[in-house]
N, C-alpha and C positions, 0 to 999 in steps of 0.2 A: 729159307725161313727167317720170321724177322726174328731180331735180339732179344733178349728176357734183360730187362735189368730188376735187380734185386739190390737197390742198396741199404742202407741202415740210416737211417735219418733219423734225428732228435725227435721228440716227441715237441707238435706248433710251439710258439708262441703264443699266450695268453695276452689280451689287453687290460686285462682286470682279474682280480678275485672272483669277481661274481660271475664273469665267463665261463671261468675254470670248474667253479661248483654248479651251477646253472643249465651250461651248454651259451649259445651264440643266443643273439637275440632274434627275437619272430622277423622282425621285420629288417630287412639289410640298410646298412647306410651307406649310400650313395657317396659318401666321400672316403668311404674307410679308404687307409693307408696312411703313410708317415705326414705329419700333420705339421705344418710349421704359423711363422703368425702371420705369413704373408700370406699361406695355400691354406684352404681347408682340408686338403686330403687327394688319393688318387685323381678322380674324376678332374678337379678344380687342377689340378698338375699337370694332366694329359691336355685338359682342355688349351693351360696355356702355351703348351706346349707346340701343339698341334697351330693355333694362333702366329706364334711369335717365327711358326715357319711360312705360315702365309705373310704376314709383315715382311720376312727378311728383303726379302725382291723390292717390294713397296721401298723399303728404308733403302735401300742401294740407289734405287730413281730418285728417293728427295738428297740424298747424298751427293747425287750427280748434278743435282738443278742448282743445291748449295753454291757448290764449288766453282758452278761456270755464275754466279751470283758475284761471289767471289772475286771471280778471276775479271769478270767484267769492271769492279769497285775498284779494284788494284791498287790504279793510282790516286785513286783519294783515299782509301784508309789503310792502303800495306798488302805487298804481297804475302807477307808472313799468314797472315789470318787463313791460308789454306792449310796450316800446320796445325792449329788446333781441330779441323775437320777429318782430319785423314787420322790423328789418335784415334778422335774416337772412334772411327772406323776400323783401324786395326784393334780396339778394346771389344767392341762387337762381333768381328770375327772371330777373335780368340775366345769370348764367351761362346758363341754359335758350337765352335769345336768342342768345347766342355762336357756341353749342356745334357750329353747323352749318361757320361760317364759319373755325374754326382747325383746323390741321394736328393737332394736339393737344390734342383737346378734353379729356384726362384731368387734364391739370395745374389748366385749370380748374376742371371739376368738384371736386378735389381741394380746390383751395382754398374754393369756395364751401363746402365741409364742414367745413374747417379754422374758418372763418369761425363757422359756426353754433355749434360746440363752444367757440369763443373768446367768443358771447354767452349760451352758458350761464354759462360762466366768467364773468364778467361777472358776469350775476344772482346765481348762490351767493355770491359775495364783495362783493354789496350787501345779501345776505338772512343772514349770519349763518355764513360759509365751512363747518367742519363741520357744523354744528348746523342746515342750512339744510335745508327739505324738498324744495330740488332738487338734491341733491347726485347722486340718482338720476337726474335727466334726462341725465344725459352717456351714459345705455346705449340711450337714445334714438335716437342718429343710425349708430350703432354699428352699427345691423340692417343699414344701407344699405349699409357698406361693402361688405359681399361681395357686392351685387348687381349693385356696379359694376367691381371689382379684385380682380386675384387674389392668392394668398395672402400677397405680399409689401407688399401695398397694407392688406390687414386687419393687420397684425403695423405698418405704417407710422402707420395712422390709432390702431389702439389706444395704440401708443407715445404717439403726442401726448395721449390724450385720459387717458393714466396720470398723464403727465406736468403737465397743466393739473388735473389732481383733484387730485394733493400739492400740486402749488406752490397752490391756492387755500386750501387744508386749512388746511397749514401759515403761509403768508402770512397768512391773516386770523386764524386763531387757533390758534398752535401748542400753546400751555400745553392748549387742547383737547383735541388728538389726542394728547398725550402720558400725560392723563391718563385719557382714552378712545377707544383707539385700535379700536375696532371702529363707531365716528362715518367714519373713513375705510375702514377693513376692508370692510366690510359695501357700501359702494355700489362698492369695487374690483370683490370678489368682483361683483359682478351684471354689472357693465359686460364682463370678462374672459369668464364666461357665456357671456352675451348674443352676445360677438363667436365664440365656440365654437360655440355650436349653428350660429347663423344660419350660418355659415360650413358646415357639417357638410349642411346642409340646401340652403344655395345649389350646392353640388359636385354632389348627387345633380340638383335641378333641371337645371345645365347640362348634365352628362349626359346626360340624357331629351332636352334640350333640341338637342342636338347631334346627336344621332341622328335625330332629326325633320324639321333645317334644312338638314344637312348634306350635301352631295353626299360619298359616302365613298371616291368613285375619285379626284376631285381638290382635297377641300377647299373647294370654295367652297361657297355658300349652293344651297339648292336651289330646285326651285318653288314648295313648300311655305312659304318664307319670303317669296315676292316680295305674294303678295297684301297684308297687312297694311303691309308696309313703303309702298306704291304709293299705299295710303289714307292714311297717313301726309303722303308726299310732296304728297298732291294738297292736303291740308288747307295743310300749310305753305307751299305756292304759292299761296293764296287769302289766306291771312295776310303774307305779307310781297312777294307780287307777283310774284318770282324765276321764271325759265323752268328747267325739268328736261328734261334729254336724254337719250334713249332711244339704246340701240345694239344690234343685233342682226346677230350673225356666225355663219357657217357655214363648217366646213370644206370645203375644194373636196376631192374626187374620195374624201373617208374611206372609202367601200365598198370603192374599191381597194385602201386598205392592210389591210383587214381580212383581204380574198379573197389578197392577195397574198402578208402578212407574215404575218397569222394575227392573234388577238384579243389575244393580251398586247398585243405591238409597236403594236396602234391603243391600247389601253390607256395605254402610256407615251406615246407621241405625244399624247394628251387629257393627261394628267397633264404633260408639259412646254407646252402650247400655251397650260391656265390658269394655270400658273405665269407663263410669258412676259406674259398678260395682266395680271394681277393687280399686277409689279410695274413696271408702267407709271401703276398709277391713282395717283390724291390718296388720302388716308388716307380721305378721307368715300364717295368712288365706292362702287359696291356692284357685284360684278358674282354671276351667278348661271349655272349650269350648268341649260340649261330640256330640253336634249333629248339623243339621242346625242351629236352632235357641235357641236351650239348654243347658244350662249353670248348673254346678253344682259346690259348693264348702265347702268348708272342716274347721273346723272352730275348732282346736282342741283346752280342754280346757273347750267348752261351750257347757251347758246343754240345755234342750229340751227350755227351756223358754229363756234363752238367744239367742238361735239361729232363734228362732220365730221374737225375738228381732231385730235381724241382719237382716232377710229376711223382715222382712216390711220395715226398712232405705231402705236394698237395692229398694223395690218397689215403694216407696215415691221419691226415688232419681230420677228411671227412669220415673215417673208419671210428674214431676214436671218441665219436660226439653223440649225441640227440638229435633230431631233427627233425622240424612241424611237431612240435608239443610230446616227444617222446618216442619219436620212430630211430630206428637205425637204417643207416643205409649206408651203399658202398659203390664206389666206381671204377672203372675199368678207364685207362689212359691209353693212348697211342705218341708216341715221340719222335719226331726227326729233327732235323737243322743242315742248314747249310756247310760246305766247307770254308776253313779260312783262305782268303785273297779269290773268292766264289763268290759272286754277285747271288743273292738272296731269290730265288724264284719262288714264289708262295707257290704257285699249282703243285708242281712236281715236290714240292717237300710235304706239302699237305698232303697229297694222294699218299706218300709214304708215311704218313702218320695215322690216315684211315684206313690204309692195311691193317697197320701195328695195331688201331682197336680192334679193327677184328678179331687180329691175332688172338688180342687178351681179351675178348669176349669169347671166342672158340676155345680158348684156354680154362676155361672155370670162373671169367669173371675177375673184381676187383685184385685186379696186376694191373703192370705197368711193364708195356711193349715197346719197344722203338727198334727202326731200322733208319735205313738200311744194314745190314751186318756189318762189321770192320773185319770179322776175325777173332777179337779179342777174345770172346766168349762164345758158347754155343748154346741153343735149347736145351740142352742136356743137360748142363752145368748148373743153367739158373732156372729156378723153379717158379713157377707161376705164385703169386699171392694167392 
């Protein structure tokens, strides 16, 4: 029989006063989650997230074309110049590695691009600052910003990279650019471009993109998103060892409020329920909306007891509240996770989490189930919520 966890978890976190006295708001916000000035929230975070993994491959093939670029130039502008390309490339890797583990993985990101434009700079002002044939590479890194930040992030990065084009210009040789100034003109204009279209062309993407992933009743990600993401996760648990926890909830008695209230009211009740949810996770969590009333989400990182941990807040959260203009309702969890240095299989961990709601729907209802057993505890010991 599967596990009972019963832990003691704080009572949520509030994002306001008016939350707390109020209840959540009718309508969920698609970005909730830890907010910085780069991200707007969860969705904008996962979004870039999920991006800058498709990029990584892409940036490794212009890294490659660079440096045989490079190695071809040699003897006219220096062997050296493949030493500022291989920084930034070890700066990016070591971001990459990070990016899982911090609250805010945009700052880093951020920098690691700061970083790359800092060793173009670099090179142009070893290679002859206007007059250098890589005065152009600075529209280079430019494409990526809108694939990772929104429009306040392109207008942030272009600044800098305005701003390291004159100061090299002018620093290495300003009687140049004075005396022909379309030496700086000319790679502005392309850089400025560059960050226009791309930018013009990443909005429509996200678009298409968001309509596709997007559950449009409550904002979160759909099931169309979870597949890719899963294969993702399992690789990254084969590579660095880390256990990934599965959570899967179901509202108890929803038919009723449909038959009772009518379909708006189970509507805002779903839309305050993944709210409630959503801002209970870490910035990295992922959660997804897979069926009417059923939520699953993804918690990489945390083990079988840590994720138990996570699914009773979330349960306490939504026990504790209002919901659709004055209802209560409560949900039932199922929990599993991988082992550590155990490559992450979403089917077999899922199918052991949709046991576990059963479990705690055969149970009485809003608990929270996980298996497989370890041992540690038995049905007997932990009592159903």
């Amino acid at each position: 029989m599967a596990e009972v966890f019963a832990h003691t978890v704080a009572r949520p976190t509030w994002h306001s006063d008016d939350e707390r006295d109020h209840g959540p708001r009718a309508i969920v916000d698609p970005d909730a989650g830890p907010r910085s000035w780069l991200i707007d929230g969860g969705m904008d975070r996962e979004r870039m997230l999920d991006m800058d993994r498709l990029v990584a491959p892409v940036r490794q093939k212009s890294f490659v074309v660079i440096a045989a670029a490079l190695l071809v130039c040699g003897p006219w502008v220096g062997w050296w110049t493949i030493i500022p390309l291989a920084v930034a490339g070890v700066l990016f890797r070591l971001a990459d590695g990070a990016m899982e583990r911090v609250s805010h993985p945009e700052y880093l990101l951020f920098a690691a691009w700061a970083a790359s434009q800092l060793m173009i700079e670099v090179s142009v002002a070893l290679t002859g600052g206007p007059n250098s044939p890589a005065m152009a590479w600075f529209a280079i890194p430019i494409v990526t910003l809108s694939a990772r930040f929104p429009a306040r992030g392109v207008l942030l990065g272009l600044g800098v990279t305005v701003v390291m084009m004159v100061a090299v210009a002018f620093g290495v040789n300003a009687h140049a650019v004075l005396a022909n100034p379309p030496l700086l003109i000319m790679p502005l204009a392309l850089t400025v471009a560059v960050a226009i279209l791309s930018t013009a062309l990443m909005q429509s993407d996200v678009r298409h993109r968001s309509e596709a992933v997007i559950d449009q009743l409550t904002g979160m990600l759909n099931r169309n998103s979870l597949a890719d993401r899963t294969v993702e996760l399992a690789h990254q648990s084969e590579r660095t060892g880390q256990p990934v926890g599965l959570i899967v909830g179901d509202l108890d008695h929803f038919k009723q409020i449909n038959d009772t209230h009518g379909h708006a009211t189970g509507d805002a009740v779903l839309q305050d329920v993944a709210y409630m949810l959503r801002k209970q996770l870490r910035a990295f969590d992922l959660a997804y909306r897979i069926g009417g009333e059923e939520f699953l989400v993804l918690l990489p990182g945390a083990d079988l007891a840590q994720t138990a941990e996570m699914a009773e807040r979330l349960r306490q959260g939504v026990e504790a509240d209002t919901v659709g203009g004055g209802l209560r309702v409560t949900m039932s969890f199922g929990v599993s996770a991988s082992q550590q240095e155990t490559a992450f299989d979403y089917k077999s961990i899922c199918a052991q989490a949709d046991a576990a709601l059963y479990e705690a729907k055969r149970g009485g209802r809003n608990g929270v189930c996980g298996g497989p057993p370890t041992g540690a505890h038995t049905t007997s010991e932990l009592a159903l919520h």
